[in-house]
C-alpha positions in Angstrom: 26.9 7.3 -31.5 27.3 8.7 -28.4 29.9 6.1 -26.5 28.4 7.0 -22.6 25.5 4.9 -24.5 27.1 1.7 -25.6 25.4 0.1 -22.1 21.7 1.0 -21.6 20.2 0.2 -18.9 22.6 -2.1 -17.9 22.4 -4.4 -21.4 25.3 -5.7 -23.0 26.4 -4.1 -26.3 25.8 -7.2 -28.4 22.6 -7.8 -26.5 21.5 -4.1 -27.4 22.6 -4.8 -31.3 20.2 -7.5 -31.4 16.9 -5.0 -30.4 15.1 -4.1 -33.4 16.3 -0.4 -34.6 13.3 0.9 -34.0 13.8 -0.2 -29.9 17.3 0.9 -30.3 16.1 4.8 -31.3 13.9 4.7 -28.8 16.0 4.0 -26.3 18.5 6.7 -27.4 15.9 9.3 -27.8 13.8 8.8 -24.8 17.5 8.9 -22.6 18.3 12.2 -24.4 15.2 13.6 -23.4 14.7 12.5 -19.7 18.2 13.4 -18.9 17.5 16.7 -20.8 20.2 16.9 -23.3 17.4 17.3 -25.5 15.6 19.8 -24.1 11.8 21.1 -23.3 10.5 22.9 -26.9 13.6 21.5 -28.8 12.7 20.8 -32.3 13.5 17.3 -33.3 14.6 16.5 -36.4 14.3 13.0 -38.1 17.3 14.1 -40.3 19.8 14.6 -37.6 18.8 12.0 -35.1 19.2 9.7 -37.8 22.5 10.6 -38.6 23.5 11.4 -35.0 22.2 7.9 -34.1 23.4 6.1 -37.2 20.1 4.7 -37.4 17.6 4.9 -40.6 14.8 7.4 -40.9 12.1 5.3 -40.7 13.2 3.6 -37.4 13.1 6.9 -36.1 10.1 7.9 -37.0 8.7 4.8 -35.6 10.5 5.5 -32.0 8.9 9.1 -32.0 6.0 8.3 -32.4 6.3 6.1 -29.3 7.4 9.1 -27.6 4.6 11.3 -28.6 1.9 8.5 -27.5 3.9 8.5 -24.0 4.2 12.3 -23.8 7.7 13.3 -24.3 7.2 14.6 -27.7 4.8 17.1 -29.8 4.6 16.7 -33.3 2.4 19.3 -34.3 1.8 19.8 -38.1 3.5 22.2 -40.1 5.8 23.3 -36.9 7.6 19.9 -36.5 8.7 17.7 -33.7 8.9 19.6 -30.4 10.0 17.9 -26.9 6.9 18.6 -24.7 7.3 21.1 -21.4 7.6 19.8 -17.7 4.3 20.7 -15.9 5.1 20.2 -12.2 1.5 20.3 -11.4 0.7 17.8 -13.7 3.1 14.9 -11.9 1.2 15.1 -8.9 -2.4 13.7 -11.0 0.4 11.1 -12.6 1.7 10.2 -9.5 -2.4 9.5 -8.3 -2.4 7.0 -10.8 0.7 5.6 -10.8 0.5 5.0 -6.8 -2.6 2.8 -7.7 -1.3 0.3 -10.3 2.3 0.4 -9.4 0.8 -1.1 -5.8 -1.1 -3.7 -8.0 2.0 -4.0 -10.3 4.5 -4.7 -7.4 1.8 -7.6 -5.6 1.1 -9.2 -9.2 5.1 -9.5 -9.5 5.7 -11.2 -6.2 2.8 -13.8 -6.8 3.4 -14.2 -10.3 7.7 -14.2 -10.8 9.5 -17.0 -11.6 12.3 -18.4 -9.0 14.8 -17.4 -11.9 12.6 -13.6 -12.0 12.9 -13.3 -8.5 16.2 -14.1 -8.4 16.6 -11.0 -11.3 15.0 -9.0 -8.9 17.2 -9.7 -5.8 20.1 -8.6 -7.8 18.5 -5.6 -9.0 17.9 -4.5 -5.1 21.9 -5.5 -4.6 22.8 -2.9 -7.8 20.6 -0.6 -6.6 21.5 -0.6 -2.8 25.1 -0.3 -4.1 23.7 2.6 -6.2 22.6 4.5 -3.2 26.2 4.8 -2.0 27.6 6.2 -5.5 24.7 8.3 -5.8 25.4 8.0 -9.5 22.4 9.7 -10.8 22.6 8.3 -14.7 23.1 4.7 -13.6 20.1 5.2 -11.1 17.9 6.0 -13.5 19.3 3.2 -15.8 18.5 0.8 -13.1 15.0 2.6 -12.4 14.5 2.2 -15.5 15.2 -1.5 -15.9 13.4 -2.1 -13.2 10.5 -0.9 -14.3 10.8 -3.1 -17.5 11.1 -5.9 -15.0 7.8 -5.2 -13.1 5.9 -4.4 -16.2 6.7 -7.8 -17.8 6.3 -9.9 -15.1 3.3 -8.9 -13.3 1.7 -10.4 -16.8 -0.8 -7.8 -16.7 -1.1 -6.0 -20.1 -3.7 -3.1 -19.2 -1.6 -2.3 -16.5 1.8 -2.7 -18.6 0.2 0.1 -21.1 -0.6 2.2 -18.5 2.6 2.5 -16.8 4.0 2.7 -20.2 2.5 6.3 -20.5 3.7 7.5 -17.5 7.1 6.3 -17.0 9.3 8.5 -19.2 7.5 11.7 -18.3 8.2 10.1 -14.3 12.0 9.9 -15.2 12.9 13.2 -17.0 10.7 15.3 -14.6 12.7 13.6 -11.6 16.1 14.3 -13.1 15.1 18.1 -13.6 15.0 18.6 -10.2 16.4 16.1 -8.0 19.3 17.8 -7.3 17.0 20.8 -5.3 15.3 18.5 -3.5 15.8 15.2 -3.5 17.5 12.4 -1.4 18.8 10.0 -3.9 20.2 7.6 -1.8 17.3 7.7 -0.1 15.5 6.8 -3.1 17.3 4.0 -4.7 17.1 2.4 -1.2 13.0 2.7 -1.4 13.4 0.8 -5.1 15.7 -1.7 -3.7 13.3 -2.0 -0.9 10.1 -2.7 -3.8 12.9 -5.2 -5.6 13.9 -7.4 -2.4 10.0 -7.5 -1.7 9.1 -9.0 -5.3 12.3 -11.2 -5.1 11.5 -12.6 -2.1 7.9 -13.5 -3.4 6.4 -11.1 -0.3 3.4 -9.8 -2.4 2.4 -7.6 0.8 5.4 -6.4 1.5 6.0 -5.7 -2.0 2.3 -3.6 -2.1 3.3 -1.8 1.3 7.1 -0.8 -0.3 5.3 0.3 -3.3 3.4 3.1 -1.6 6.1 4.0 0.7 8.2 4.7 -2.7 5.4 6.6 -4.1 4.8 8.5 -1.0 8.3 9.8 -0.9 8.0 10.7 -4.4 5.3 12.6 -3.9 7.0 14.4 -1.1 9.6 15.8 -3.4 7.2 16.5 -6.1 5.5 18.8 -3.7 8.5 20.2 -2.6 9.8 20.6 -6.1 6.3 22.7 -6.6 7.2 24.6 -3.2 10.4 25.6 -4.5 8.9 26.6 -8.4 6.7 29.0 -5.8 9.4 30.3 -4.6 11.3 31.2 -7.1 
């Protein structure tokens, strides 16, 4: 097992042994492919992740399956498993959605969290504030990551929870193929922390209003990612 993976996300090792295996693959496929170590049109191979991962084959089945419902793999009969391409043009119809129900996603969460969830989120802001001065990419998209977990289960919305669940990997891998070209990162983990503080401080406007102004700068470097594809 790969050891830069014994803490995902920011979970304890002993709590991550007690995910089921299929979350565990998942977990350690879907970071392999959004940080692009497996990369677009790679073909997957149950065999190998299974050994690589120490995990069994149906587990892994299971997890990419998951993956292929969300996007980030093909599996296309008689050719294999294939990691999808990166459409840049595509990110800017997911980002129309996601600006929608991540705004409904962020006001549900400040109404809805619990004193000890908003307390979770407060500290999330703190990590990721401290991330924007590191500008260590990996651990930003750990805490992205989590945070999106976060909002997803405490908004207690499950139609909106599905949605984002689509939307999220493909979000992730396509950001950390290009941020380095474009993007401000410390920038950007302050506009998360921003959406965090909101939640944790139960400010359901504030946390709608830091929403879009996340999405709107994420937009910005998606079209400037698309400027620069033009370009070259």
């Amino acid at each position: 097992m790969d050891r830069g993976l014994e803490r995902k996300e920011g979970v304890p090792v002993k709590a991550e042994a007690r995910l089921s295996l299929t979350e565990q693959a998942y977990r350690q496929i879907e970071e392999r492919i959004v940080t692009l170590r497996l990369e677009p049109g790679e073909v997957l191979s149950e065999a190998s992740l299974s050994l690589e991962l120490g995990i069994g084959r149906t587990p892994i089945r299971e997890a990419l399956q998951r993956l292929a419902r969300e996007g980030l793999v093909n599996i296309l009969p008689r050719r294999g498993i294939l990691v999808s391409d990166i459409n840049v043009r595509n990110q800017l119809e997911l980002l129309a959605v996601r600006r929608e129900v991540e705004r409904l996603m962020a006001r549900l969460c400040a109404v809805r969290a619990s004193q000890e969830e908003k307390n979770a989120f407060l500290t999330l802001a703190a990590n990721l504030e401290e991330t924007s001065h590191t500008a260590d990419d990996v651990e930003f998209m750990r805490l992205d990551r989590r945070m999106n977990g976060m909002i997803s289960r405490v908004c207690r919305n499950d139609y909106a929870r599905s949605a984002m669940g689509l939307m999220h990997g493909l979000s992730r891998r396509f950001w950390y193929q290009h941020y380095k070209q474009v993007l401000d990162l410390s920038l950007c983990a302050r506009l998360h922390a921003a959406v965090a503080k909101a939640i944790g401080n139960g400010d359901s406007s504030g946390a709608a209003a830091a929403s879009d102004t996340l999405i709107n700068y994420i937009e910005k470097f998606t079209r400037a990612t698309l400027d620069q594809s033009n370009i070259n």
